[in-house]
C-alpha positions as a printed NumPy array, in Angstrom:
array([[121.973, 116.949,  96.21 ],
       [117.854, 116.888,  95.987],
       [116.068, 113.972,  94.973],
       [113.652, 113.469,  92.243],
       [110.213, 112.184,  93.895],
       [108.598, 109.386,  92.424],
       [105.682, 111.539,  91.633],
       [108.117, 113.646,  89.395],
       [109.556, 110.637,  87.599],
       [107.911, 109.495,  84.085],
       [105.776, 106.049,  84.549],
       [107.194, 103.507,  82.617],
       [105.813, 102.533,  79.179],
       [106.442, 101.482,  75.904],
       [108.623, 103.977,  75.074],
       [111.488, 102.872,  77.837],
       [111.619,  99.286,  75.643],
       [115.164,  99.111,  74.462],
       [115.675,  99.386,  70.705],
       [118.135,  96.325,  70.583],
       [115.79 ,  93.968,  72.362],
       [113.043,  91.655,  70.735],
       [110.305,  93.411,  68.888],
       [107.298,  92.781,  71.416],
       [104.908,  93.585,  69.033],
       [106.02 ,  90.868,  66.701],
       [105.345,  88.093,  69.124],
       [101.619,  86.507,  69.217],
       [ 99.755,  86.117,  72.236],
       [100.663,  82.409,  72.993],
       [ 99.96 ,  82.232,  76.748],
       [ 96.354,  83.108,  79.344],
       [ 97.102,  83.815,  82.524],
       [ 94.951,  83.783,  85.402],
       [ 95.876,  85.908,  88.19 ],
       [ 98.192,  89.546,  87.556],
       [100.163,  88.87 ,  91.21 ],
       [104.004,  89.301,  91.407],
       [104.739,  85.924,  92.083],
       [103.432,  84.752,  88.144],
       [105.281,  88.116,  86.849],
       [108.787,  86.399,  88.81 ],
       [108.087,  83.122,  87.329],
       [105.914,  82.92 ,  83.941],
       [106.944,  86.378,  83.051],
       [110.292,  86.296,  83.287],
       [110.604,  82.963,  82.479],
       [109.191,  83.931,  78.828],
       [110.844,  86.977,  78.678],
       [113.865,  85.109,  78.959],
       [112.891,  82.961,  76.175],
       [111.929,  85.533,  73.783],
       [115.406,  87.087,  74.058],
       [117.335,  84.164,  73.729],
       [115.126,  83.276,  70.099],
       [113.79 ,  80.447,  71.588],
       [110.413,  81.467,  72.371],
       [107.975,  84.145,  70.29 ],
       [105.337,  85.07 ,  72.554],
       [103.551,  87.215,  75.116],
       [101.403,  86.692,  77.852],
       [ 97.868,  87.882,  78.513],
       [ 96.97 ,  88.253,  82.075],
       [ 93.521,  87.975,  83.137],
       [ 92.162,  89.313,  86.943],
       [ 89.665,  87.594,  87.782],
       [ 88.913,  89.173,  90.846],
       [ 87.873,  92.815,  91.991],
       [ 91.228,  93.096,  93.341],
       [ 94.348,  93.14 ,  90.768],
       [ 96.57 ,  94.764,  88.825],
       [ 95.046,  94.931,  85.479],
       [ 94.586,  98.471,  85.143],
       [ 98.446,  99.117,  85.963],
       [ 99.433,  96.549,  83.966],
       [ 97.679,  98.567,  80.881],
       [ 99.034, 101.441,  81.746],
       [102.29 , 100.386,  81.991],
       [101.972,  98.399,  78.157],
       [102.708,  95.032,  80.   ],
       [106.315,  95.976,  81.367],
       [107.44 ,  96.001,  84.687],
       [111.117,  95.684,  86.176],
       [112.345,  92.507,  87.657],
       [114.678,  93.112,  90.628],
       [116.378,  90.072,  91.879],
       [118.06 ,  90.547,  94.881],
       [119.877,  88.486,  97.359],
       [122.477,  85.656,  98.229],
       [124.34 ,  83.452,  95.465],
       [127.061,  81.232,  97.325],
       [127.179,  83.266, 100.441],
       [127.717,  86.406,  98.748],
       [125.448,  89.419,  97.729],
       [123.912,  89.644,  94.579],
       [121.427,  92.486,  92.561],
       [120.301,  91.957,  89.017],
       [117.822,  94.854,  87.028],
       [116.106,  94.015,  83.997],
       [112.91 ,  95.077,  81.907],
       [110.159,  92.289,  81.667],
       [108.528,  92.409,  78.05 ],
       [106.604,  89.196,  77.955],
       [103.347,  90.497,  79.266],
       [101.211,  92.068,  76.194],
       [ 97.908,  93.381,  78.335],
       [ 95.126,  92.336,  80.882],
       [ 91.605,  91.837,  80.996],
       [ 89.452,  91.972,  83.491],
       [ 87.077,  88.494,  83.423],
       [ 84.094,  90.304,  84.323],
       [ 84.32 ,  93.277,  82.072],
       [ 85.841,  91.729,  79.223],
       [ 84.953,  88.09 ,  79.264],
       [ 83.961,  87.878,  75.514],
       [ 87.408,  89.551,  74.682],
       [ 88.888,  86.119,  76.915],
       [ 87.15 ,  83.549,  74.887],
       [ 87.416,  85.492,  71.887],
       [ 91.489,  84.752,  72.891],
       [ 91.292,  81.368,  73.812],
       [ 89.799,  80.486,  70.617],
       [ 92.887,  81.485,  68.621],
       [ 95.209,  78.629,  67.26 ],
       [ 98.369,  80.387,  68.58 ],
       [ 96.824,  80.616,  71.896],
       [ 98.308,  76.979,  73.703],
       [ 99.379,  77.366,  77.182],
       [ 96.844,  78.244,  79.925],
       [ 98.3  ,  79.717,  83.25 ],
       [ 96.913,  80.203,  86.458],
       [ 97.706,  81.474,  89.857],
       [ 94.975,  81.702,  91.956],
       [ 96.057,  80.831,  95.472],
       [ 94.81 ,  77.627,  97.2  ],
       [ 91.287,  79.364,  98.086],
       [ 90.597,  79.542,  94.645],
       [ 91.899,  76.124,  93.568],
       [ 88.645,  74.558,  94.152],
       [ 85.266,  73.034,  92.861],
       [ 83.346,  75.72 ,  94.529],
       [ 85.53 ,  78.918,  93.791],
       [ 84.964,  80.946,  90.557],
       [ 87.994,  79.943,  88.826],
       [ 87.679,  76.264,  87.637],
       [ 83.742,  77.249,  86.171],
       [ 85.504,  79.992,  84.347],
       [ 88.316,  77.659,  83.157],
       [ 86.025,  74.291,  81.794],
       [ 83.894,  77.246,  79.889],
       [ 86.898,  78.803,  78.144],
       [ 87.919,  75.494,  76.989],
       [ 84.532,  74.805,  76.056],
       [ 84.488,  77.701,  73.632],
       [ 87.767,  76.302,  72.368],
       [ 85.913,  72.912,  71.583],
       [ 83.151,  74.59 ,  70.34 ],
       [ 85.166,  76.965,  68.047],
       [ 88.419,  75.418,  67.38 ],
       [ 87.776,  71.683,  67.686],
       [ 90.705,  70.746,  65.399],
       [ 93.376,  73.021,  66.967],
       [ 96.245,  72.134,  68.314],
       [ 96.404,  70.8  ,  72.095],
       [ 96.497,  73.269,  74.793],
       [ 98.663,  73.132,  77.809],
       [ 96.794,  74.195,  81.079],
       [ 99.679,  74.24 ,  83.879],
       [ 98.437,  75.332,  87.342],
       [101.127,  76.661,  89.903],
       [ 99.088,  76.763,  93.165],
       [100.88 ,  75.278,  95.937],
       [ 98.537,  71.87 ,  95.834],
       [ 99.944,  68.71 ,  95.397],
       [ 99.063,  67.24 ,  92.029],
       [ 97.572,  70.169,  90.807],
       [ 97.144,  69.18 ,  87.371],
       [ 95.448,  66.343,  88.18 ],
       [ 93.183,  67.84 ,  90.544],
       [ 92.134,  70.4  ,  88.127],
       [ 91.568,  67.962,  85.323],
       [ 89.264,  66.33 ,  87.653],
       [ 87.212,  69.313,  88.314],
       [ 86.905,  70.409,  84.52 ],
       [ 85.53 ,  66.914,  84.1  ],
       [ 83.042,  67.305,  86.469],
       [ 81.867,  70.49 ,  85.238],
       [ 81.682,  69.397,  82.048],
       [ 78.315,  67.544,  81.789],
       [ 77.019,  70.845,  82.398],
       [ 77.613,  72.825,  78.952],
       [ 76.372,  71.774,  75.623],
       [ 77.462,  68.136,  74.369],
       [ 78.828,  67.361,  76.997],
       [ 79.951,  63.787,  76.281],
       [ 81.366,  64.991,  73.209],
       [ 83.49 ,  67.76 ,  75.108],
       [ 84.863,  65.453,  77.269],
       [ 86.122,  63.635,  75.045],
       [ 87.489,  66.445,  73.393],
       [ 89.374,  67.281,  76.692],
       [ 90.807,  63.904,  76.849],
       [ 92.262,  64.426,  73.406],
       [ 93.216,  68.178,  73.338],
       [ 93.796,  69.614,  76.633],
       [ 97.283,  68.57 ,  78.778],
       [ 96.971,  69.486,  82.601],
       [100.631,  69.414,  83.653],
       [101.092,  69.011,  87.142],
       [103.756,  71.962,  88.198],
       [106.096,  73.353,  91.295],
       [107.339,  76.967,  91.559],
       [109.498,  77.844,  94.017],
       [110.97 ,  81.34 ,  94.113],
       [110.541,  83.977,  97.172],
       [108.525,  86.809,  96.387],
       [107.113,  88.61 ,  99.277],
       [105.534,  91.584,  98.011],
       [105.684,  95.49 ,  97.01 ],
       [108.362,  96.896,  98.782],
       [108.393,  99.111, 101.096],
       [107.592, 103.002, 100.162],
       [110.922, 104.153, 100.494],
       [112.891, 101.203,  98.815],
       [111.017, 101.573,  95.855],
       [110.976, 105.264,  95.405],
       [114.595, 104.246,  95.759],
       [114.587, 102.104,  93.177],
       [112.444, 103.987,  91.069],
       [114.958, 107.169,  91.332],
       [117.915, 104.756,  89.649],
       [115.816, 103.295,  87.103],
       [114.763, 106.87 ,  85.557],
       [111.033, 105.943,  85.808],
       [107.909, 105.102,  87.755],
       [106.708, 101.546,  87.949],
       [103.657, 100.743,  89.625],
       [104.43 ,  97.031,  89.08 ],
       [108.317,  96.566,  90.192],
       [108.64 ,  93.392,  91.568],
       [111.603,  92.264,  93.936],
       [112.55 ,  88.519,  94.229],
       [115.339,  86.488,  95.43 ],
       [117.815,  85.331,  92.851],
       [116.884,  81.728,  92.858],
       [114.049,  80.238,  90.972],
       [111.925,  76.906,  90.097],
       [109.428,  75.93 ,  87.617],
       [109.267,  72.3  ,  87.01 ],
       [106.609,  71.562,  84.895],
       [105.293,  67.808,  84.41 ],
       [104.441,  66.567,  81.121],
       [106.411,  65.183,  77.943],
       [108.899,  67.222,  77.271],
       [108.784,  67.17 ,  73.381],
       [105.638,  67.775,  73.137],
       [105.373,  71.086,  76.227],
       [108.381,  72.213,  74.345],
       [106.688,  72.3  ,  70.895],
       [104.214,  75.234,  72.297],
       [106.196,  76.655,  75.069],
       [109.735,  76.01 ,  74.838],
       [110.884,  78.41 ,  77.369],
       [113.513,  76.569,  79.415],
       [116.329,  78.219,  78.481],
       [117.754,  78.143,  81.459],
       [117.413,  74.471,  82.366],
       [118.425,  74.774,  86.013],
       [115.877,  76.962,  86.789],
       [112.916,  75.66 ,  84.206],
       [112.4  ,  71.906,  84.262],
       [110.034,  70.02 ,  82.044],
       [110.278,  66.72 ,  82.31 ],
       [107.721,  63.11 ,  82.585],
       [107.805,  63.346,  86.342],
       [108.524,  65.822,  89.282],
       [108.407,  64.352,  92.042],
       [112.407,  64.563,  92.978],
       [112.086,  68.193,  92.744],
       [108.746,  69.106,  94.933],
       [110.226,  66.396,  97.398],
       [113.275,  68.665,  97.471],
       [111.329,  71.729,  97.947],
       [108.519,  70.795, 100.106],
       [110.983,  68.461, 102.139],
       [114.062,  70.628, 102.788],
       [113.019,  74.469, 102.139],
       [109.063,  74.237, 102.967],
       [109.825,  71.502, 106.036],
       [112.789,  73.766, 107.63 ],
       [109.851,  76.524, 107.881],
       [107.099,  74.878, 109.252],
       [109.258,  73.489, 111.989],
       [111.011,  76.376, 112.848],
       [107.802,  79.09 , 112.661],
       [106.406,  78.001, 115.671],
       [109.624,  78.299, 118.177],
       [110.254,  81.779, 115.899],
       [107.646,  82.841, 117.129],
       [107.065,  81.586, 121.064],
       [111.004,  83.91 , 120.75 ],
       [109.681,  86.638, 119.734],
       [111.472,  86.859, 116.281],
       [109.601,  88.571, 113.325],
       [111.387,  87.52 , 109.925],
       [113.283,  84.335, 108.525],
       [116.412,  86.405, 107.896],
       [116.368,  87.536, 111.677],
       [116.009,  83.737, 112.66 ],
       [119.357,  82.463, 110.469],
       [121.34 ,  85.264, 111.612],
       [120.067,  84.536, 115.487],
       [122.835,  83.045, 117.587],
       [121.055,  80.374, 118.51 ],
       [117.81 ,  79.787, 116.159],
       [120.202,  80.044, 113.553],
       [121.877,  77.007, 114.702],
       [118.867,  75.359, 115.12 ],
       [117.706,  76.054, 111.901],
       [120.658,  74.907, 110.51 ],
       [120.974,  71.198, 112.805],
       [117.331,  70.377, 112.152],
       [117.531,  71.089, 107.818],
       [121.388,  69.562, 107.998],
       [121.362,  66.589, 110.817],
       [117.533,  65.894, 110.811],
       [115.756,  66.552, 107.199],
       [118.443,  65.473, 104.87 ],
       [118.838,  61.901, 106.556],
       [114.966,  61.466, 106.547],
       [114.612,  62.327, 102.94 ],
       [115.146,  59.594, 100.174],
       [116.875,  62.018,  97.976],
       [120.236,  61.683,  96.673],
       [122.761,  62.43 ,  99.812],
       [124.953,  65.26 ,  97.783],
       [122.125,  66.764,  95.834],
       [120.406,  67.253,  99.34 ],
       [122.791,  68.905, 101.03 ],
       [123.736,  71.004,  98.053],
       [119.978,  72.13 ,  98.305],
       [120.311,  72.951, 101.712],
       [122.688,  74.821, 101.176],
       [120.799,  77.213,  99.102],
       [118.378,  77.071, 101.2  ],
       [120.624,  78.844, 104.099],
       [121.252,  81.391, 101.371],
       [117.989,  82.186, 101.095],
       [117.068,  82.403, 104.573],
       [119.844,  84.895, 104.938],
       [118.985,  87.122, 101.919],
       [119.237,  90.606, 103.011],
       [116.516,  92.184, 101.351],
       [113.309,  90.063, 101.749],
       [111.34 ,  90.439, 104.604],
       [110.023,  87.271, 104.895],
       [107.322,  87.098, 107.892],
       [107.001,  83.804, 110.005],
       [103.293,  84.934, 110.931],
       [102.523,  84.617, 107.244],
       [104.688,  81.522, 107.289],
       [102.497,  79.555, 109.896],
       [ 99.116,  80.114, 108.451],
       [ 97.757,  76.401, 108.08 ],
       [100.379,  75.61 , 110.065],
       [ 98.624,  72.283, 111.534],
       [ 98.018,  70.633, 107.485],
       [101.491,  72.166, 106.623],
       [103.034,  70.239, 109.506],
       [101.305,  67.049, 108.4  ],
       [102.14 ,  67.559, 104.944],
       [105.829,  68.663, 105.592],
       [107.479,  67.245, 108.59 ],
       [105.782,  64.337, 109.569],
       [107.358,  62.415, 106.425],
       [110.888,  63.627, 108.071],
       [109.619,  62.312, 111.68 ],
       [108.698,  58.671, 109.818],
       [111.365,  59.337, 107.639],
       [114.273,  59.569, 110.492],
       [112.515,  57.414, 112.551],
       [112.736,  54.634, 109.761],
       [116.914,  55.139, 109.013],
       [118.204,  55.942, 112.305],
       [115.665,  54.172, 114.912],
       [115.299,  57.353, 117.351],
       [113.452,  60.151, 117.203],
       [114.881,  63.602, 115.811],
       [114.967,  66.141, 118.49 ],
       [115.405,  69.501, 116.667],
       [111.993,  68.102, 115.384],
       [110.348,  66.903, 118.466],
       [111.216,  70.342, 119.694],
       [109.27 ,  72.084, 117.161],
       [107.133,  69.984, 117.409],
       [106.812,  70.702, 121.211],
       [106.792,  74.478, 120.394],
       [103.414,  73.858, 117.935],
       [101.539,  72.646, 120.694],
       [102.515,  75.632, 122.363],
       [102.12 ,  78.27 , 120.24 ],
       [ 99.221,  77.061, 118.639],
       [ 97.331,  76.625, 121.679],
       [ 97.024,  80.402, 122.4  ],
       [ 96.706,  81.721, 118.597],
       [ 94.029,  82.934, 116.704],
       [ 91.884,  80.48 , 114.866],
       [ 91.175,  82.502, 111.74 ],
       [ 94.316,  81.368, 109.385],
       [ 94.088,  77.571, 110.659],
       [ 91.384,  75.238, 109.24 ],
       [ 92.592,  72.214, 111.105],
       [ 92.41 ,  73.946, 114.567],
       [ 89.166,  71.841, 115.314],
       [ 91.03 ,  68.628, 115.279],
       [ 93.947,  70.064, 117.628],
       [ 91.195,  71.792, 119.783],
       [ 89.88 ,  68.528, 121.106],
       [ 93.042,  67.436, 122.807],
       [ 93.112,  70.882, 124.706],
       [ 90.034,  70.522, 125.957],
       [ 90.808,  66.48 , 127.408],
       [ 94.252,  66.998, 128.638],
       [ 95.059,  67.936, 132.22 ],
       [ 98.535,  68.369, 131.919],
       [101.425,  69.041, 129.089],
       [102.179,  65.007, 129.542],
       [ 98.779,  64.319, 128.401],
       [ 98.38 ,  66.998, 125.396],
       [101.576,  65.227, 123.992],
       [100.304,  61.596, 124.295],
       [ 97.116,  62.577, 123.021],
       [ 97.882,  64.759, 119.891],
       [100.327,  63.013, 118.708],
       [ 98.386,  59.803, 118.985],
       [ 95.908,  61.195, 116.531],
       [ 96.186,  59.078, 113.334],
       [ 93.253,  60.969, 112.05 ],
       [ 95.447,  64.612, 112.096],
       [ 98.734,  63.625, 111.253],
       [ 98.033,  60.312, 109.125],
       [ 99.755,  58.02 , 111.072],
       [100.345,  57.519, 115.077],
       [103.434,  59.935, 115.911],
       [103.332,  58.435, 119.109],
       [104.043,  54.896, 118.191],
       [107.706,  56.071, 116.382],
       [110.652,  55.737, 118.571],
       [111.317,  57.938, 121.407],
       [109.395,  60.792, 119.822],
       [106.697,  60.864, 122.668],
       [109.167,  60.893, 125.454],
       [111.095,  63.724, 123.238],
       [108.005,  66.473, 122.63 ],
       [107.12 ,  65.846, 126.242],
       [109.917,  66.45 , 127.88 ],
       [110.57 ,  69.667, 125.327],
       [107.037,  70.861, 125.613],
       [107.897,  71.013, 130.117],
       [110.919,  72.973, 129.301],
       [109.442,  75.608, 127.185],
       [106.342,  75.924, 129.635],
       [108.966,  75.924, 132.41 ],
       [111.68 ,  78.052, 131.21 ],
       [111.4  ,  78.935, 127.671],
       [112.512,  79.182, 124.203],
       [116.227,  79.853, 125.098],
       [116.822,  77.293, 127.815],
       [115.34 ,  74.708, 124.969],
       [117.628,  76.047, 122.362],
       [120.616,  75.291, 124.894],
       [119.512,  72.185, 125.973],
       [119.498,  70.596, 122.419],
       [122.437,  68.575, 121.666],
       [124.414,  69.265, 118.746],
       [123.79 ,  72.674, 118.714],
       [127.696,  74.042, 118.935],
       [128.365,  72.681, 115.301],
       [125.597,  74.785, 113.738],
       [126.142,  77.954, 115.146],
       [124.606,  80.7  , 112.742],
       [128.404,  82.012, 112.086],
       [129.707,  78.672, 110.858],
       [127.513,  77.012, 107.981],
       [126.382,  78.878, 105.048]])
């Protein structure tokens, strides 16, 4: 039987919008978005697509690039849709759901079209401000916050009486709303009245803190999507694969977020509520911590993707002992709801069809360490008195693996650097990095045992490697990667 190419296939548009769904045109542009990547299209899109079928939600998105790179023009071409494809593990068992995204109306490019943007944000309907624009933007000196504190300035300027608008960054930075409030303040002496339209901000603008948390590794591959592309009927330059699970937890009051962007419908998987910090200790904790431990022994073995790690014989099961025995009791977090977490979080680790890469993984790996495990060394340190040693043997395997990688994805390699260049032996590297107050924020070497643990795991690996360290750890037998799920 031959195979229609993709080439041959029509690219989707309008015209493949079902005639029983929501009439897209009907719903106002409610929500800017900075940044046209897939992970926003998972999330925000869906998220409001979801809404706007439901009835609970009328609106559409507009999604600015604000870079040279982007998706804009696809996104035009395609009238805003694009197929979600959510793909992976639910309970141990394999799961694939299709659907057309609607919720996206059309992009602008900032550069070309910035009067068009302000032109937008300057509408009453217009309440909810969006942006995505990775850590490297997320700061005083990148494009992006300049851009922002203007738009709202034309807002203030134009539409001083309006109703409040909701700005809700989703960059993996702790307290991100906060942190961009603070930078829109201090940009805001510079534009006209500038007293007056910070006091406006204070009044009218709501920078809601937020956590997303759903995997979403990029196009796929050539031939999966041509696949995919052959069993939809059409072409789509923007299909996006995911994993089934999915987080937005959004801090502010929920009564009032609700008002202009009531779009948790599905309350599991949308949270609005006064604070979040049970939920990004869950993720950052349990899911984030279980990679940044494991990524450095993943790869001193060798092993190229998470899914090849929890189905590995033997990095499976330590994946499994450090998250299970090692995270969960160093985490304040409700006992069950951890471990039901965890759970998931083996689910997704398994998931078939995501090609998750641990080099990609360890970038920063030195501030993700210090951000991510080091609460779970204190943390285990504090309930049980001893040091974990699924821990201290990741540990061990950073100061490993770090020593002999490139320096380009790692802005904290300086401060590691120095205790390479004093220490004569493994003994000493140990005692002296993990001394260092100044990189991990508190004296690792001072908690119980954990000295004696890294140093004596760090000699192994040098002497025999990743395997005979994987068989020395105790507790291993319970967690092998055939048992838990």
């Amino acid at each position: 039987m031959a195979h229609v190419s993709r080439t041959e296939l029509p690219r989707l548009c309008a015209a493949h919008w079902p005639t029983g769904a929501y009439r897209r045109e009907d719903a106002p542009e409610r929500v800017l978005q900075f940044g046209t990547g897939m992970l926003l299209r998972a999330l925000c899109a869906a998220f409001v697509d979801a809404a706007n079928s439901a009835g609970a939600f009328s609106g559409r998105i507009v999604v600015i690039q604000s870079t040279p790179q982007g998706q804009a023009r696809a996104i035009n071409a395609q009238d805003g849709l694009f197929t979600l494809v959510e793909r992976g593990l639910e309970h141990g068992a394999r799961v694939e759901r299709t659907r057309l995204v609607g919720a996206i109306s059309r992009a602008l490019v900032a550069d070309a079209e910035w009067p068009a943007v302000r032109d937008l944000v300057a509408r009453p309907e217009l309440q909810v401000i969006v942006s995505n624009v990775t850590e490297a933007g997320f700061r005083l000196d990148a494009g992006f916050p300049a851009r922002l504190t203007e738009l709202l300035h034309t807002r203030f300027v134009r539409l001083p009486d309006g109703p409040p608008v909701f700005v809700i960054p989703t960059e993996l930075v702790d307290e991100n709303g906060p942190r961009l409030a603070a930078m829109v303040d201090g940009l805001a002496d510079g534009f006209e009245r500038g007293p007056e339209f910070r006091q406006w901000l204070g009044q009218r603008v709501r920078f809601c803190s937020s956590l997303v948390d759903r995997i979403t590794t990029g196009a796929p591959a050539q031939e999966v999507g041509a696949a995919l592309d052959r069993r939809l009927g059409y072409a789509d330059a923007l299909l996006t694969v995911t994993e089934p699970q999915a987080l937005w937890a959004i801090e502010a009051d929920p009564a009032e977020l609700r008002a202009a962007f009531g779009i948790d419908v599905f309350p599991e998987s949308v949270i609005i509520a006064p604070d979040i910090g049970f939920y990004r200790e869950r993720k950052v904790r349990l899911l984030n911590g279980a990679h940044t431990a494991t990524a450095p022994l993943a790869l001193l073995a060798g092993v190229r993707t998470v899914r090849e790690v929890a189905e590995h014989p033997r990095l499976g099961a330590f994946l499994r002992h450090i998250l299970f025995e090692e995270i969960v009791p160093a985490t304040d977090l409700p006992a069950g709801a951890a471990l039901a977490f965890a759970g998931t979080v083996i689910d997704r680790f398994r998931n078939p069809w995501l090609d998750h890469e641990w080099r990609v993984i360890a970038a920063n790996q030195t501030a993700k360490l210090r951000l991510r495990v080091v609460p779970s060394l204190t943390g285990f340190a504090r309930n049980r008195g001893i040091a974990p040693q699924g821990l201290a043997l990741g540990l061990a395997a950073y100061l490993r693996w770090v020593r002999s990688h490139p320096a380009g994805d790692d802005a904290d390699r300086p401060l590691i650097e120095r205790h390479w260049r004093t220490a004569t032996a493994p003994q000493g590297l140990a005692a002296s990095a993990l001394a260092d107050a100044d990189l991990w924020g508190v004296n690792l070497a001072e908690l119980p045992g954990l000295l004696e643990a890294t140093t004596r795991w760090l000699l192994l690996l040098e002497r025999d490697g990743v395997d005979a360290a994987l068989e020395a750890l105790p507790g291993m037998s319970e967690h092998a990667a055939t048992g838990w799920t």
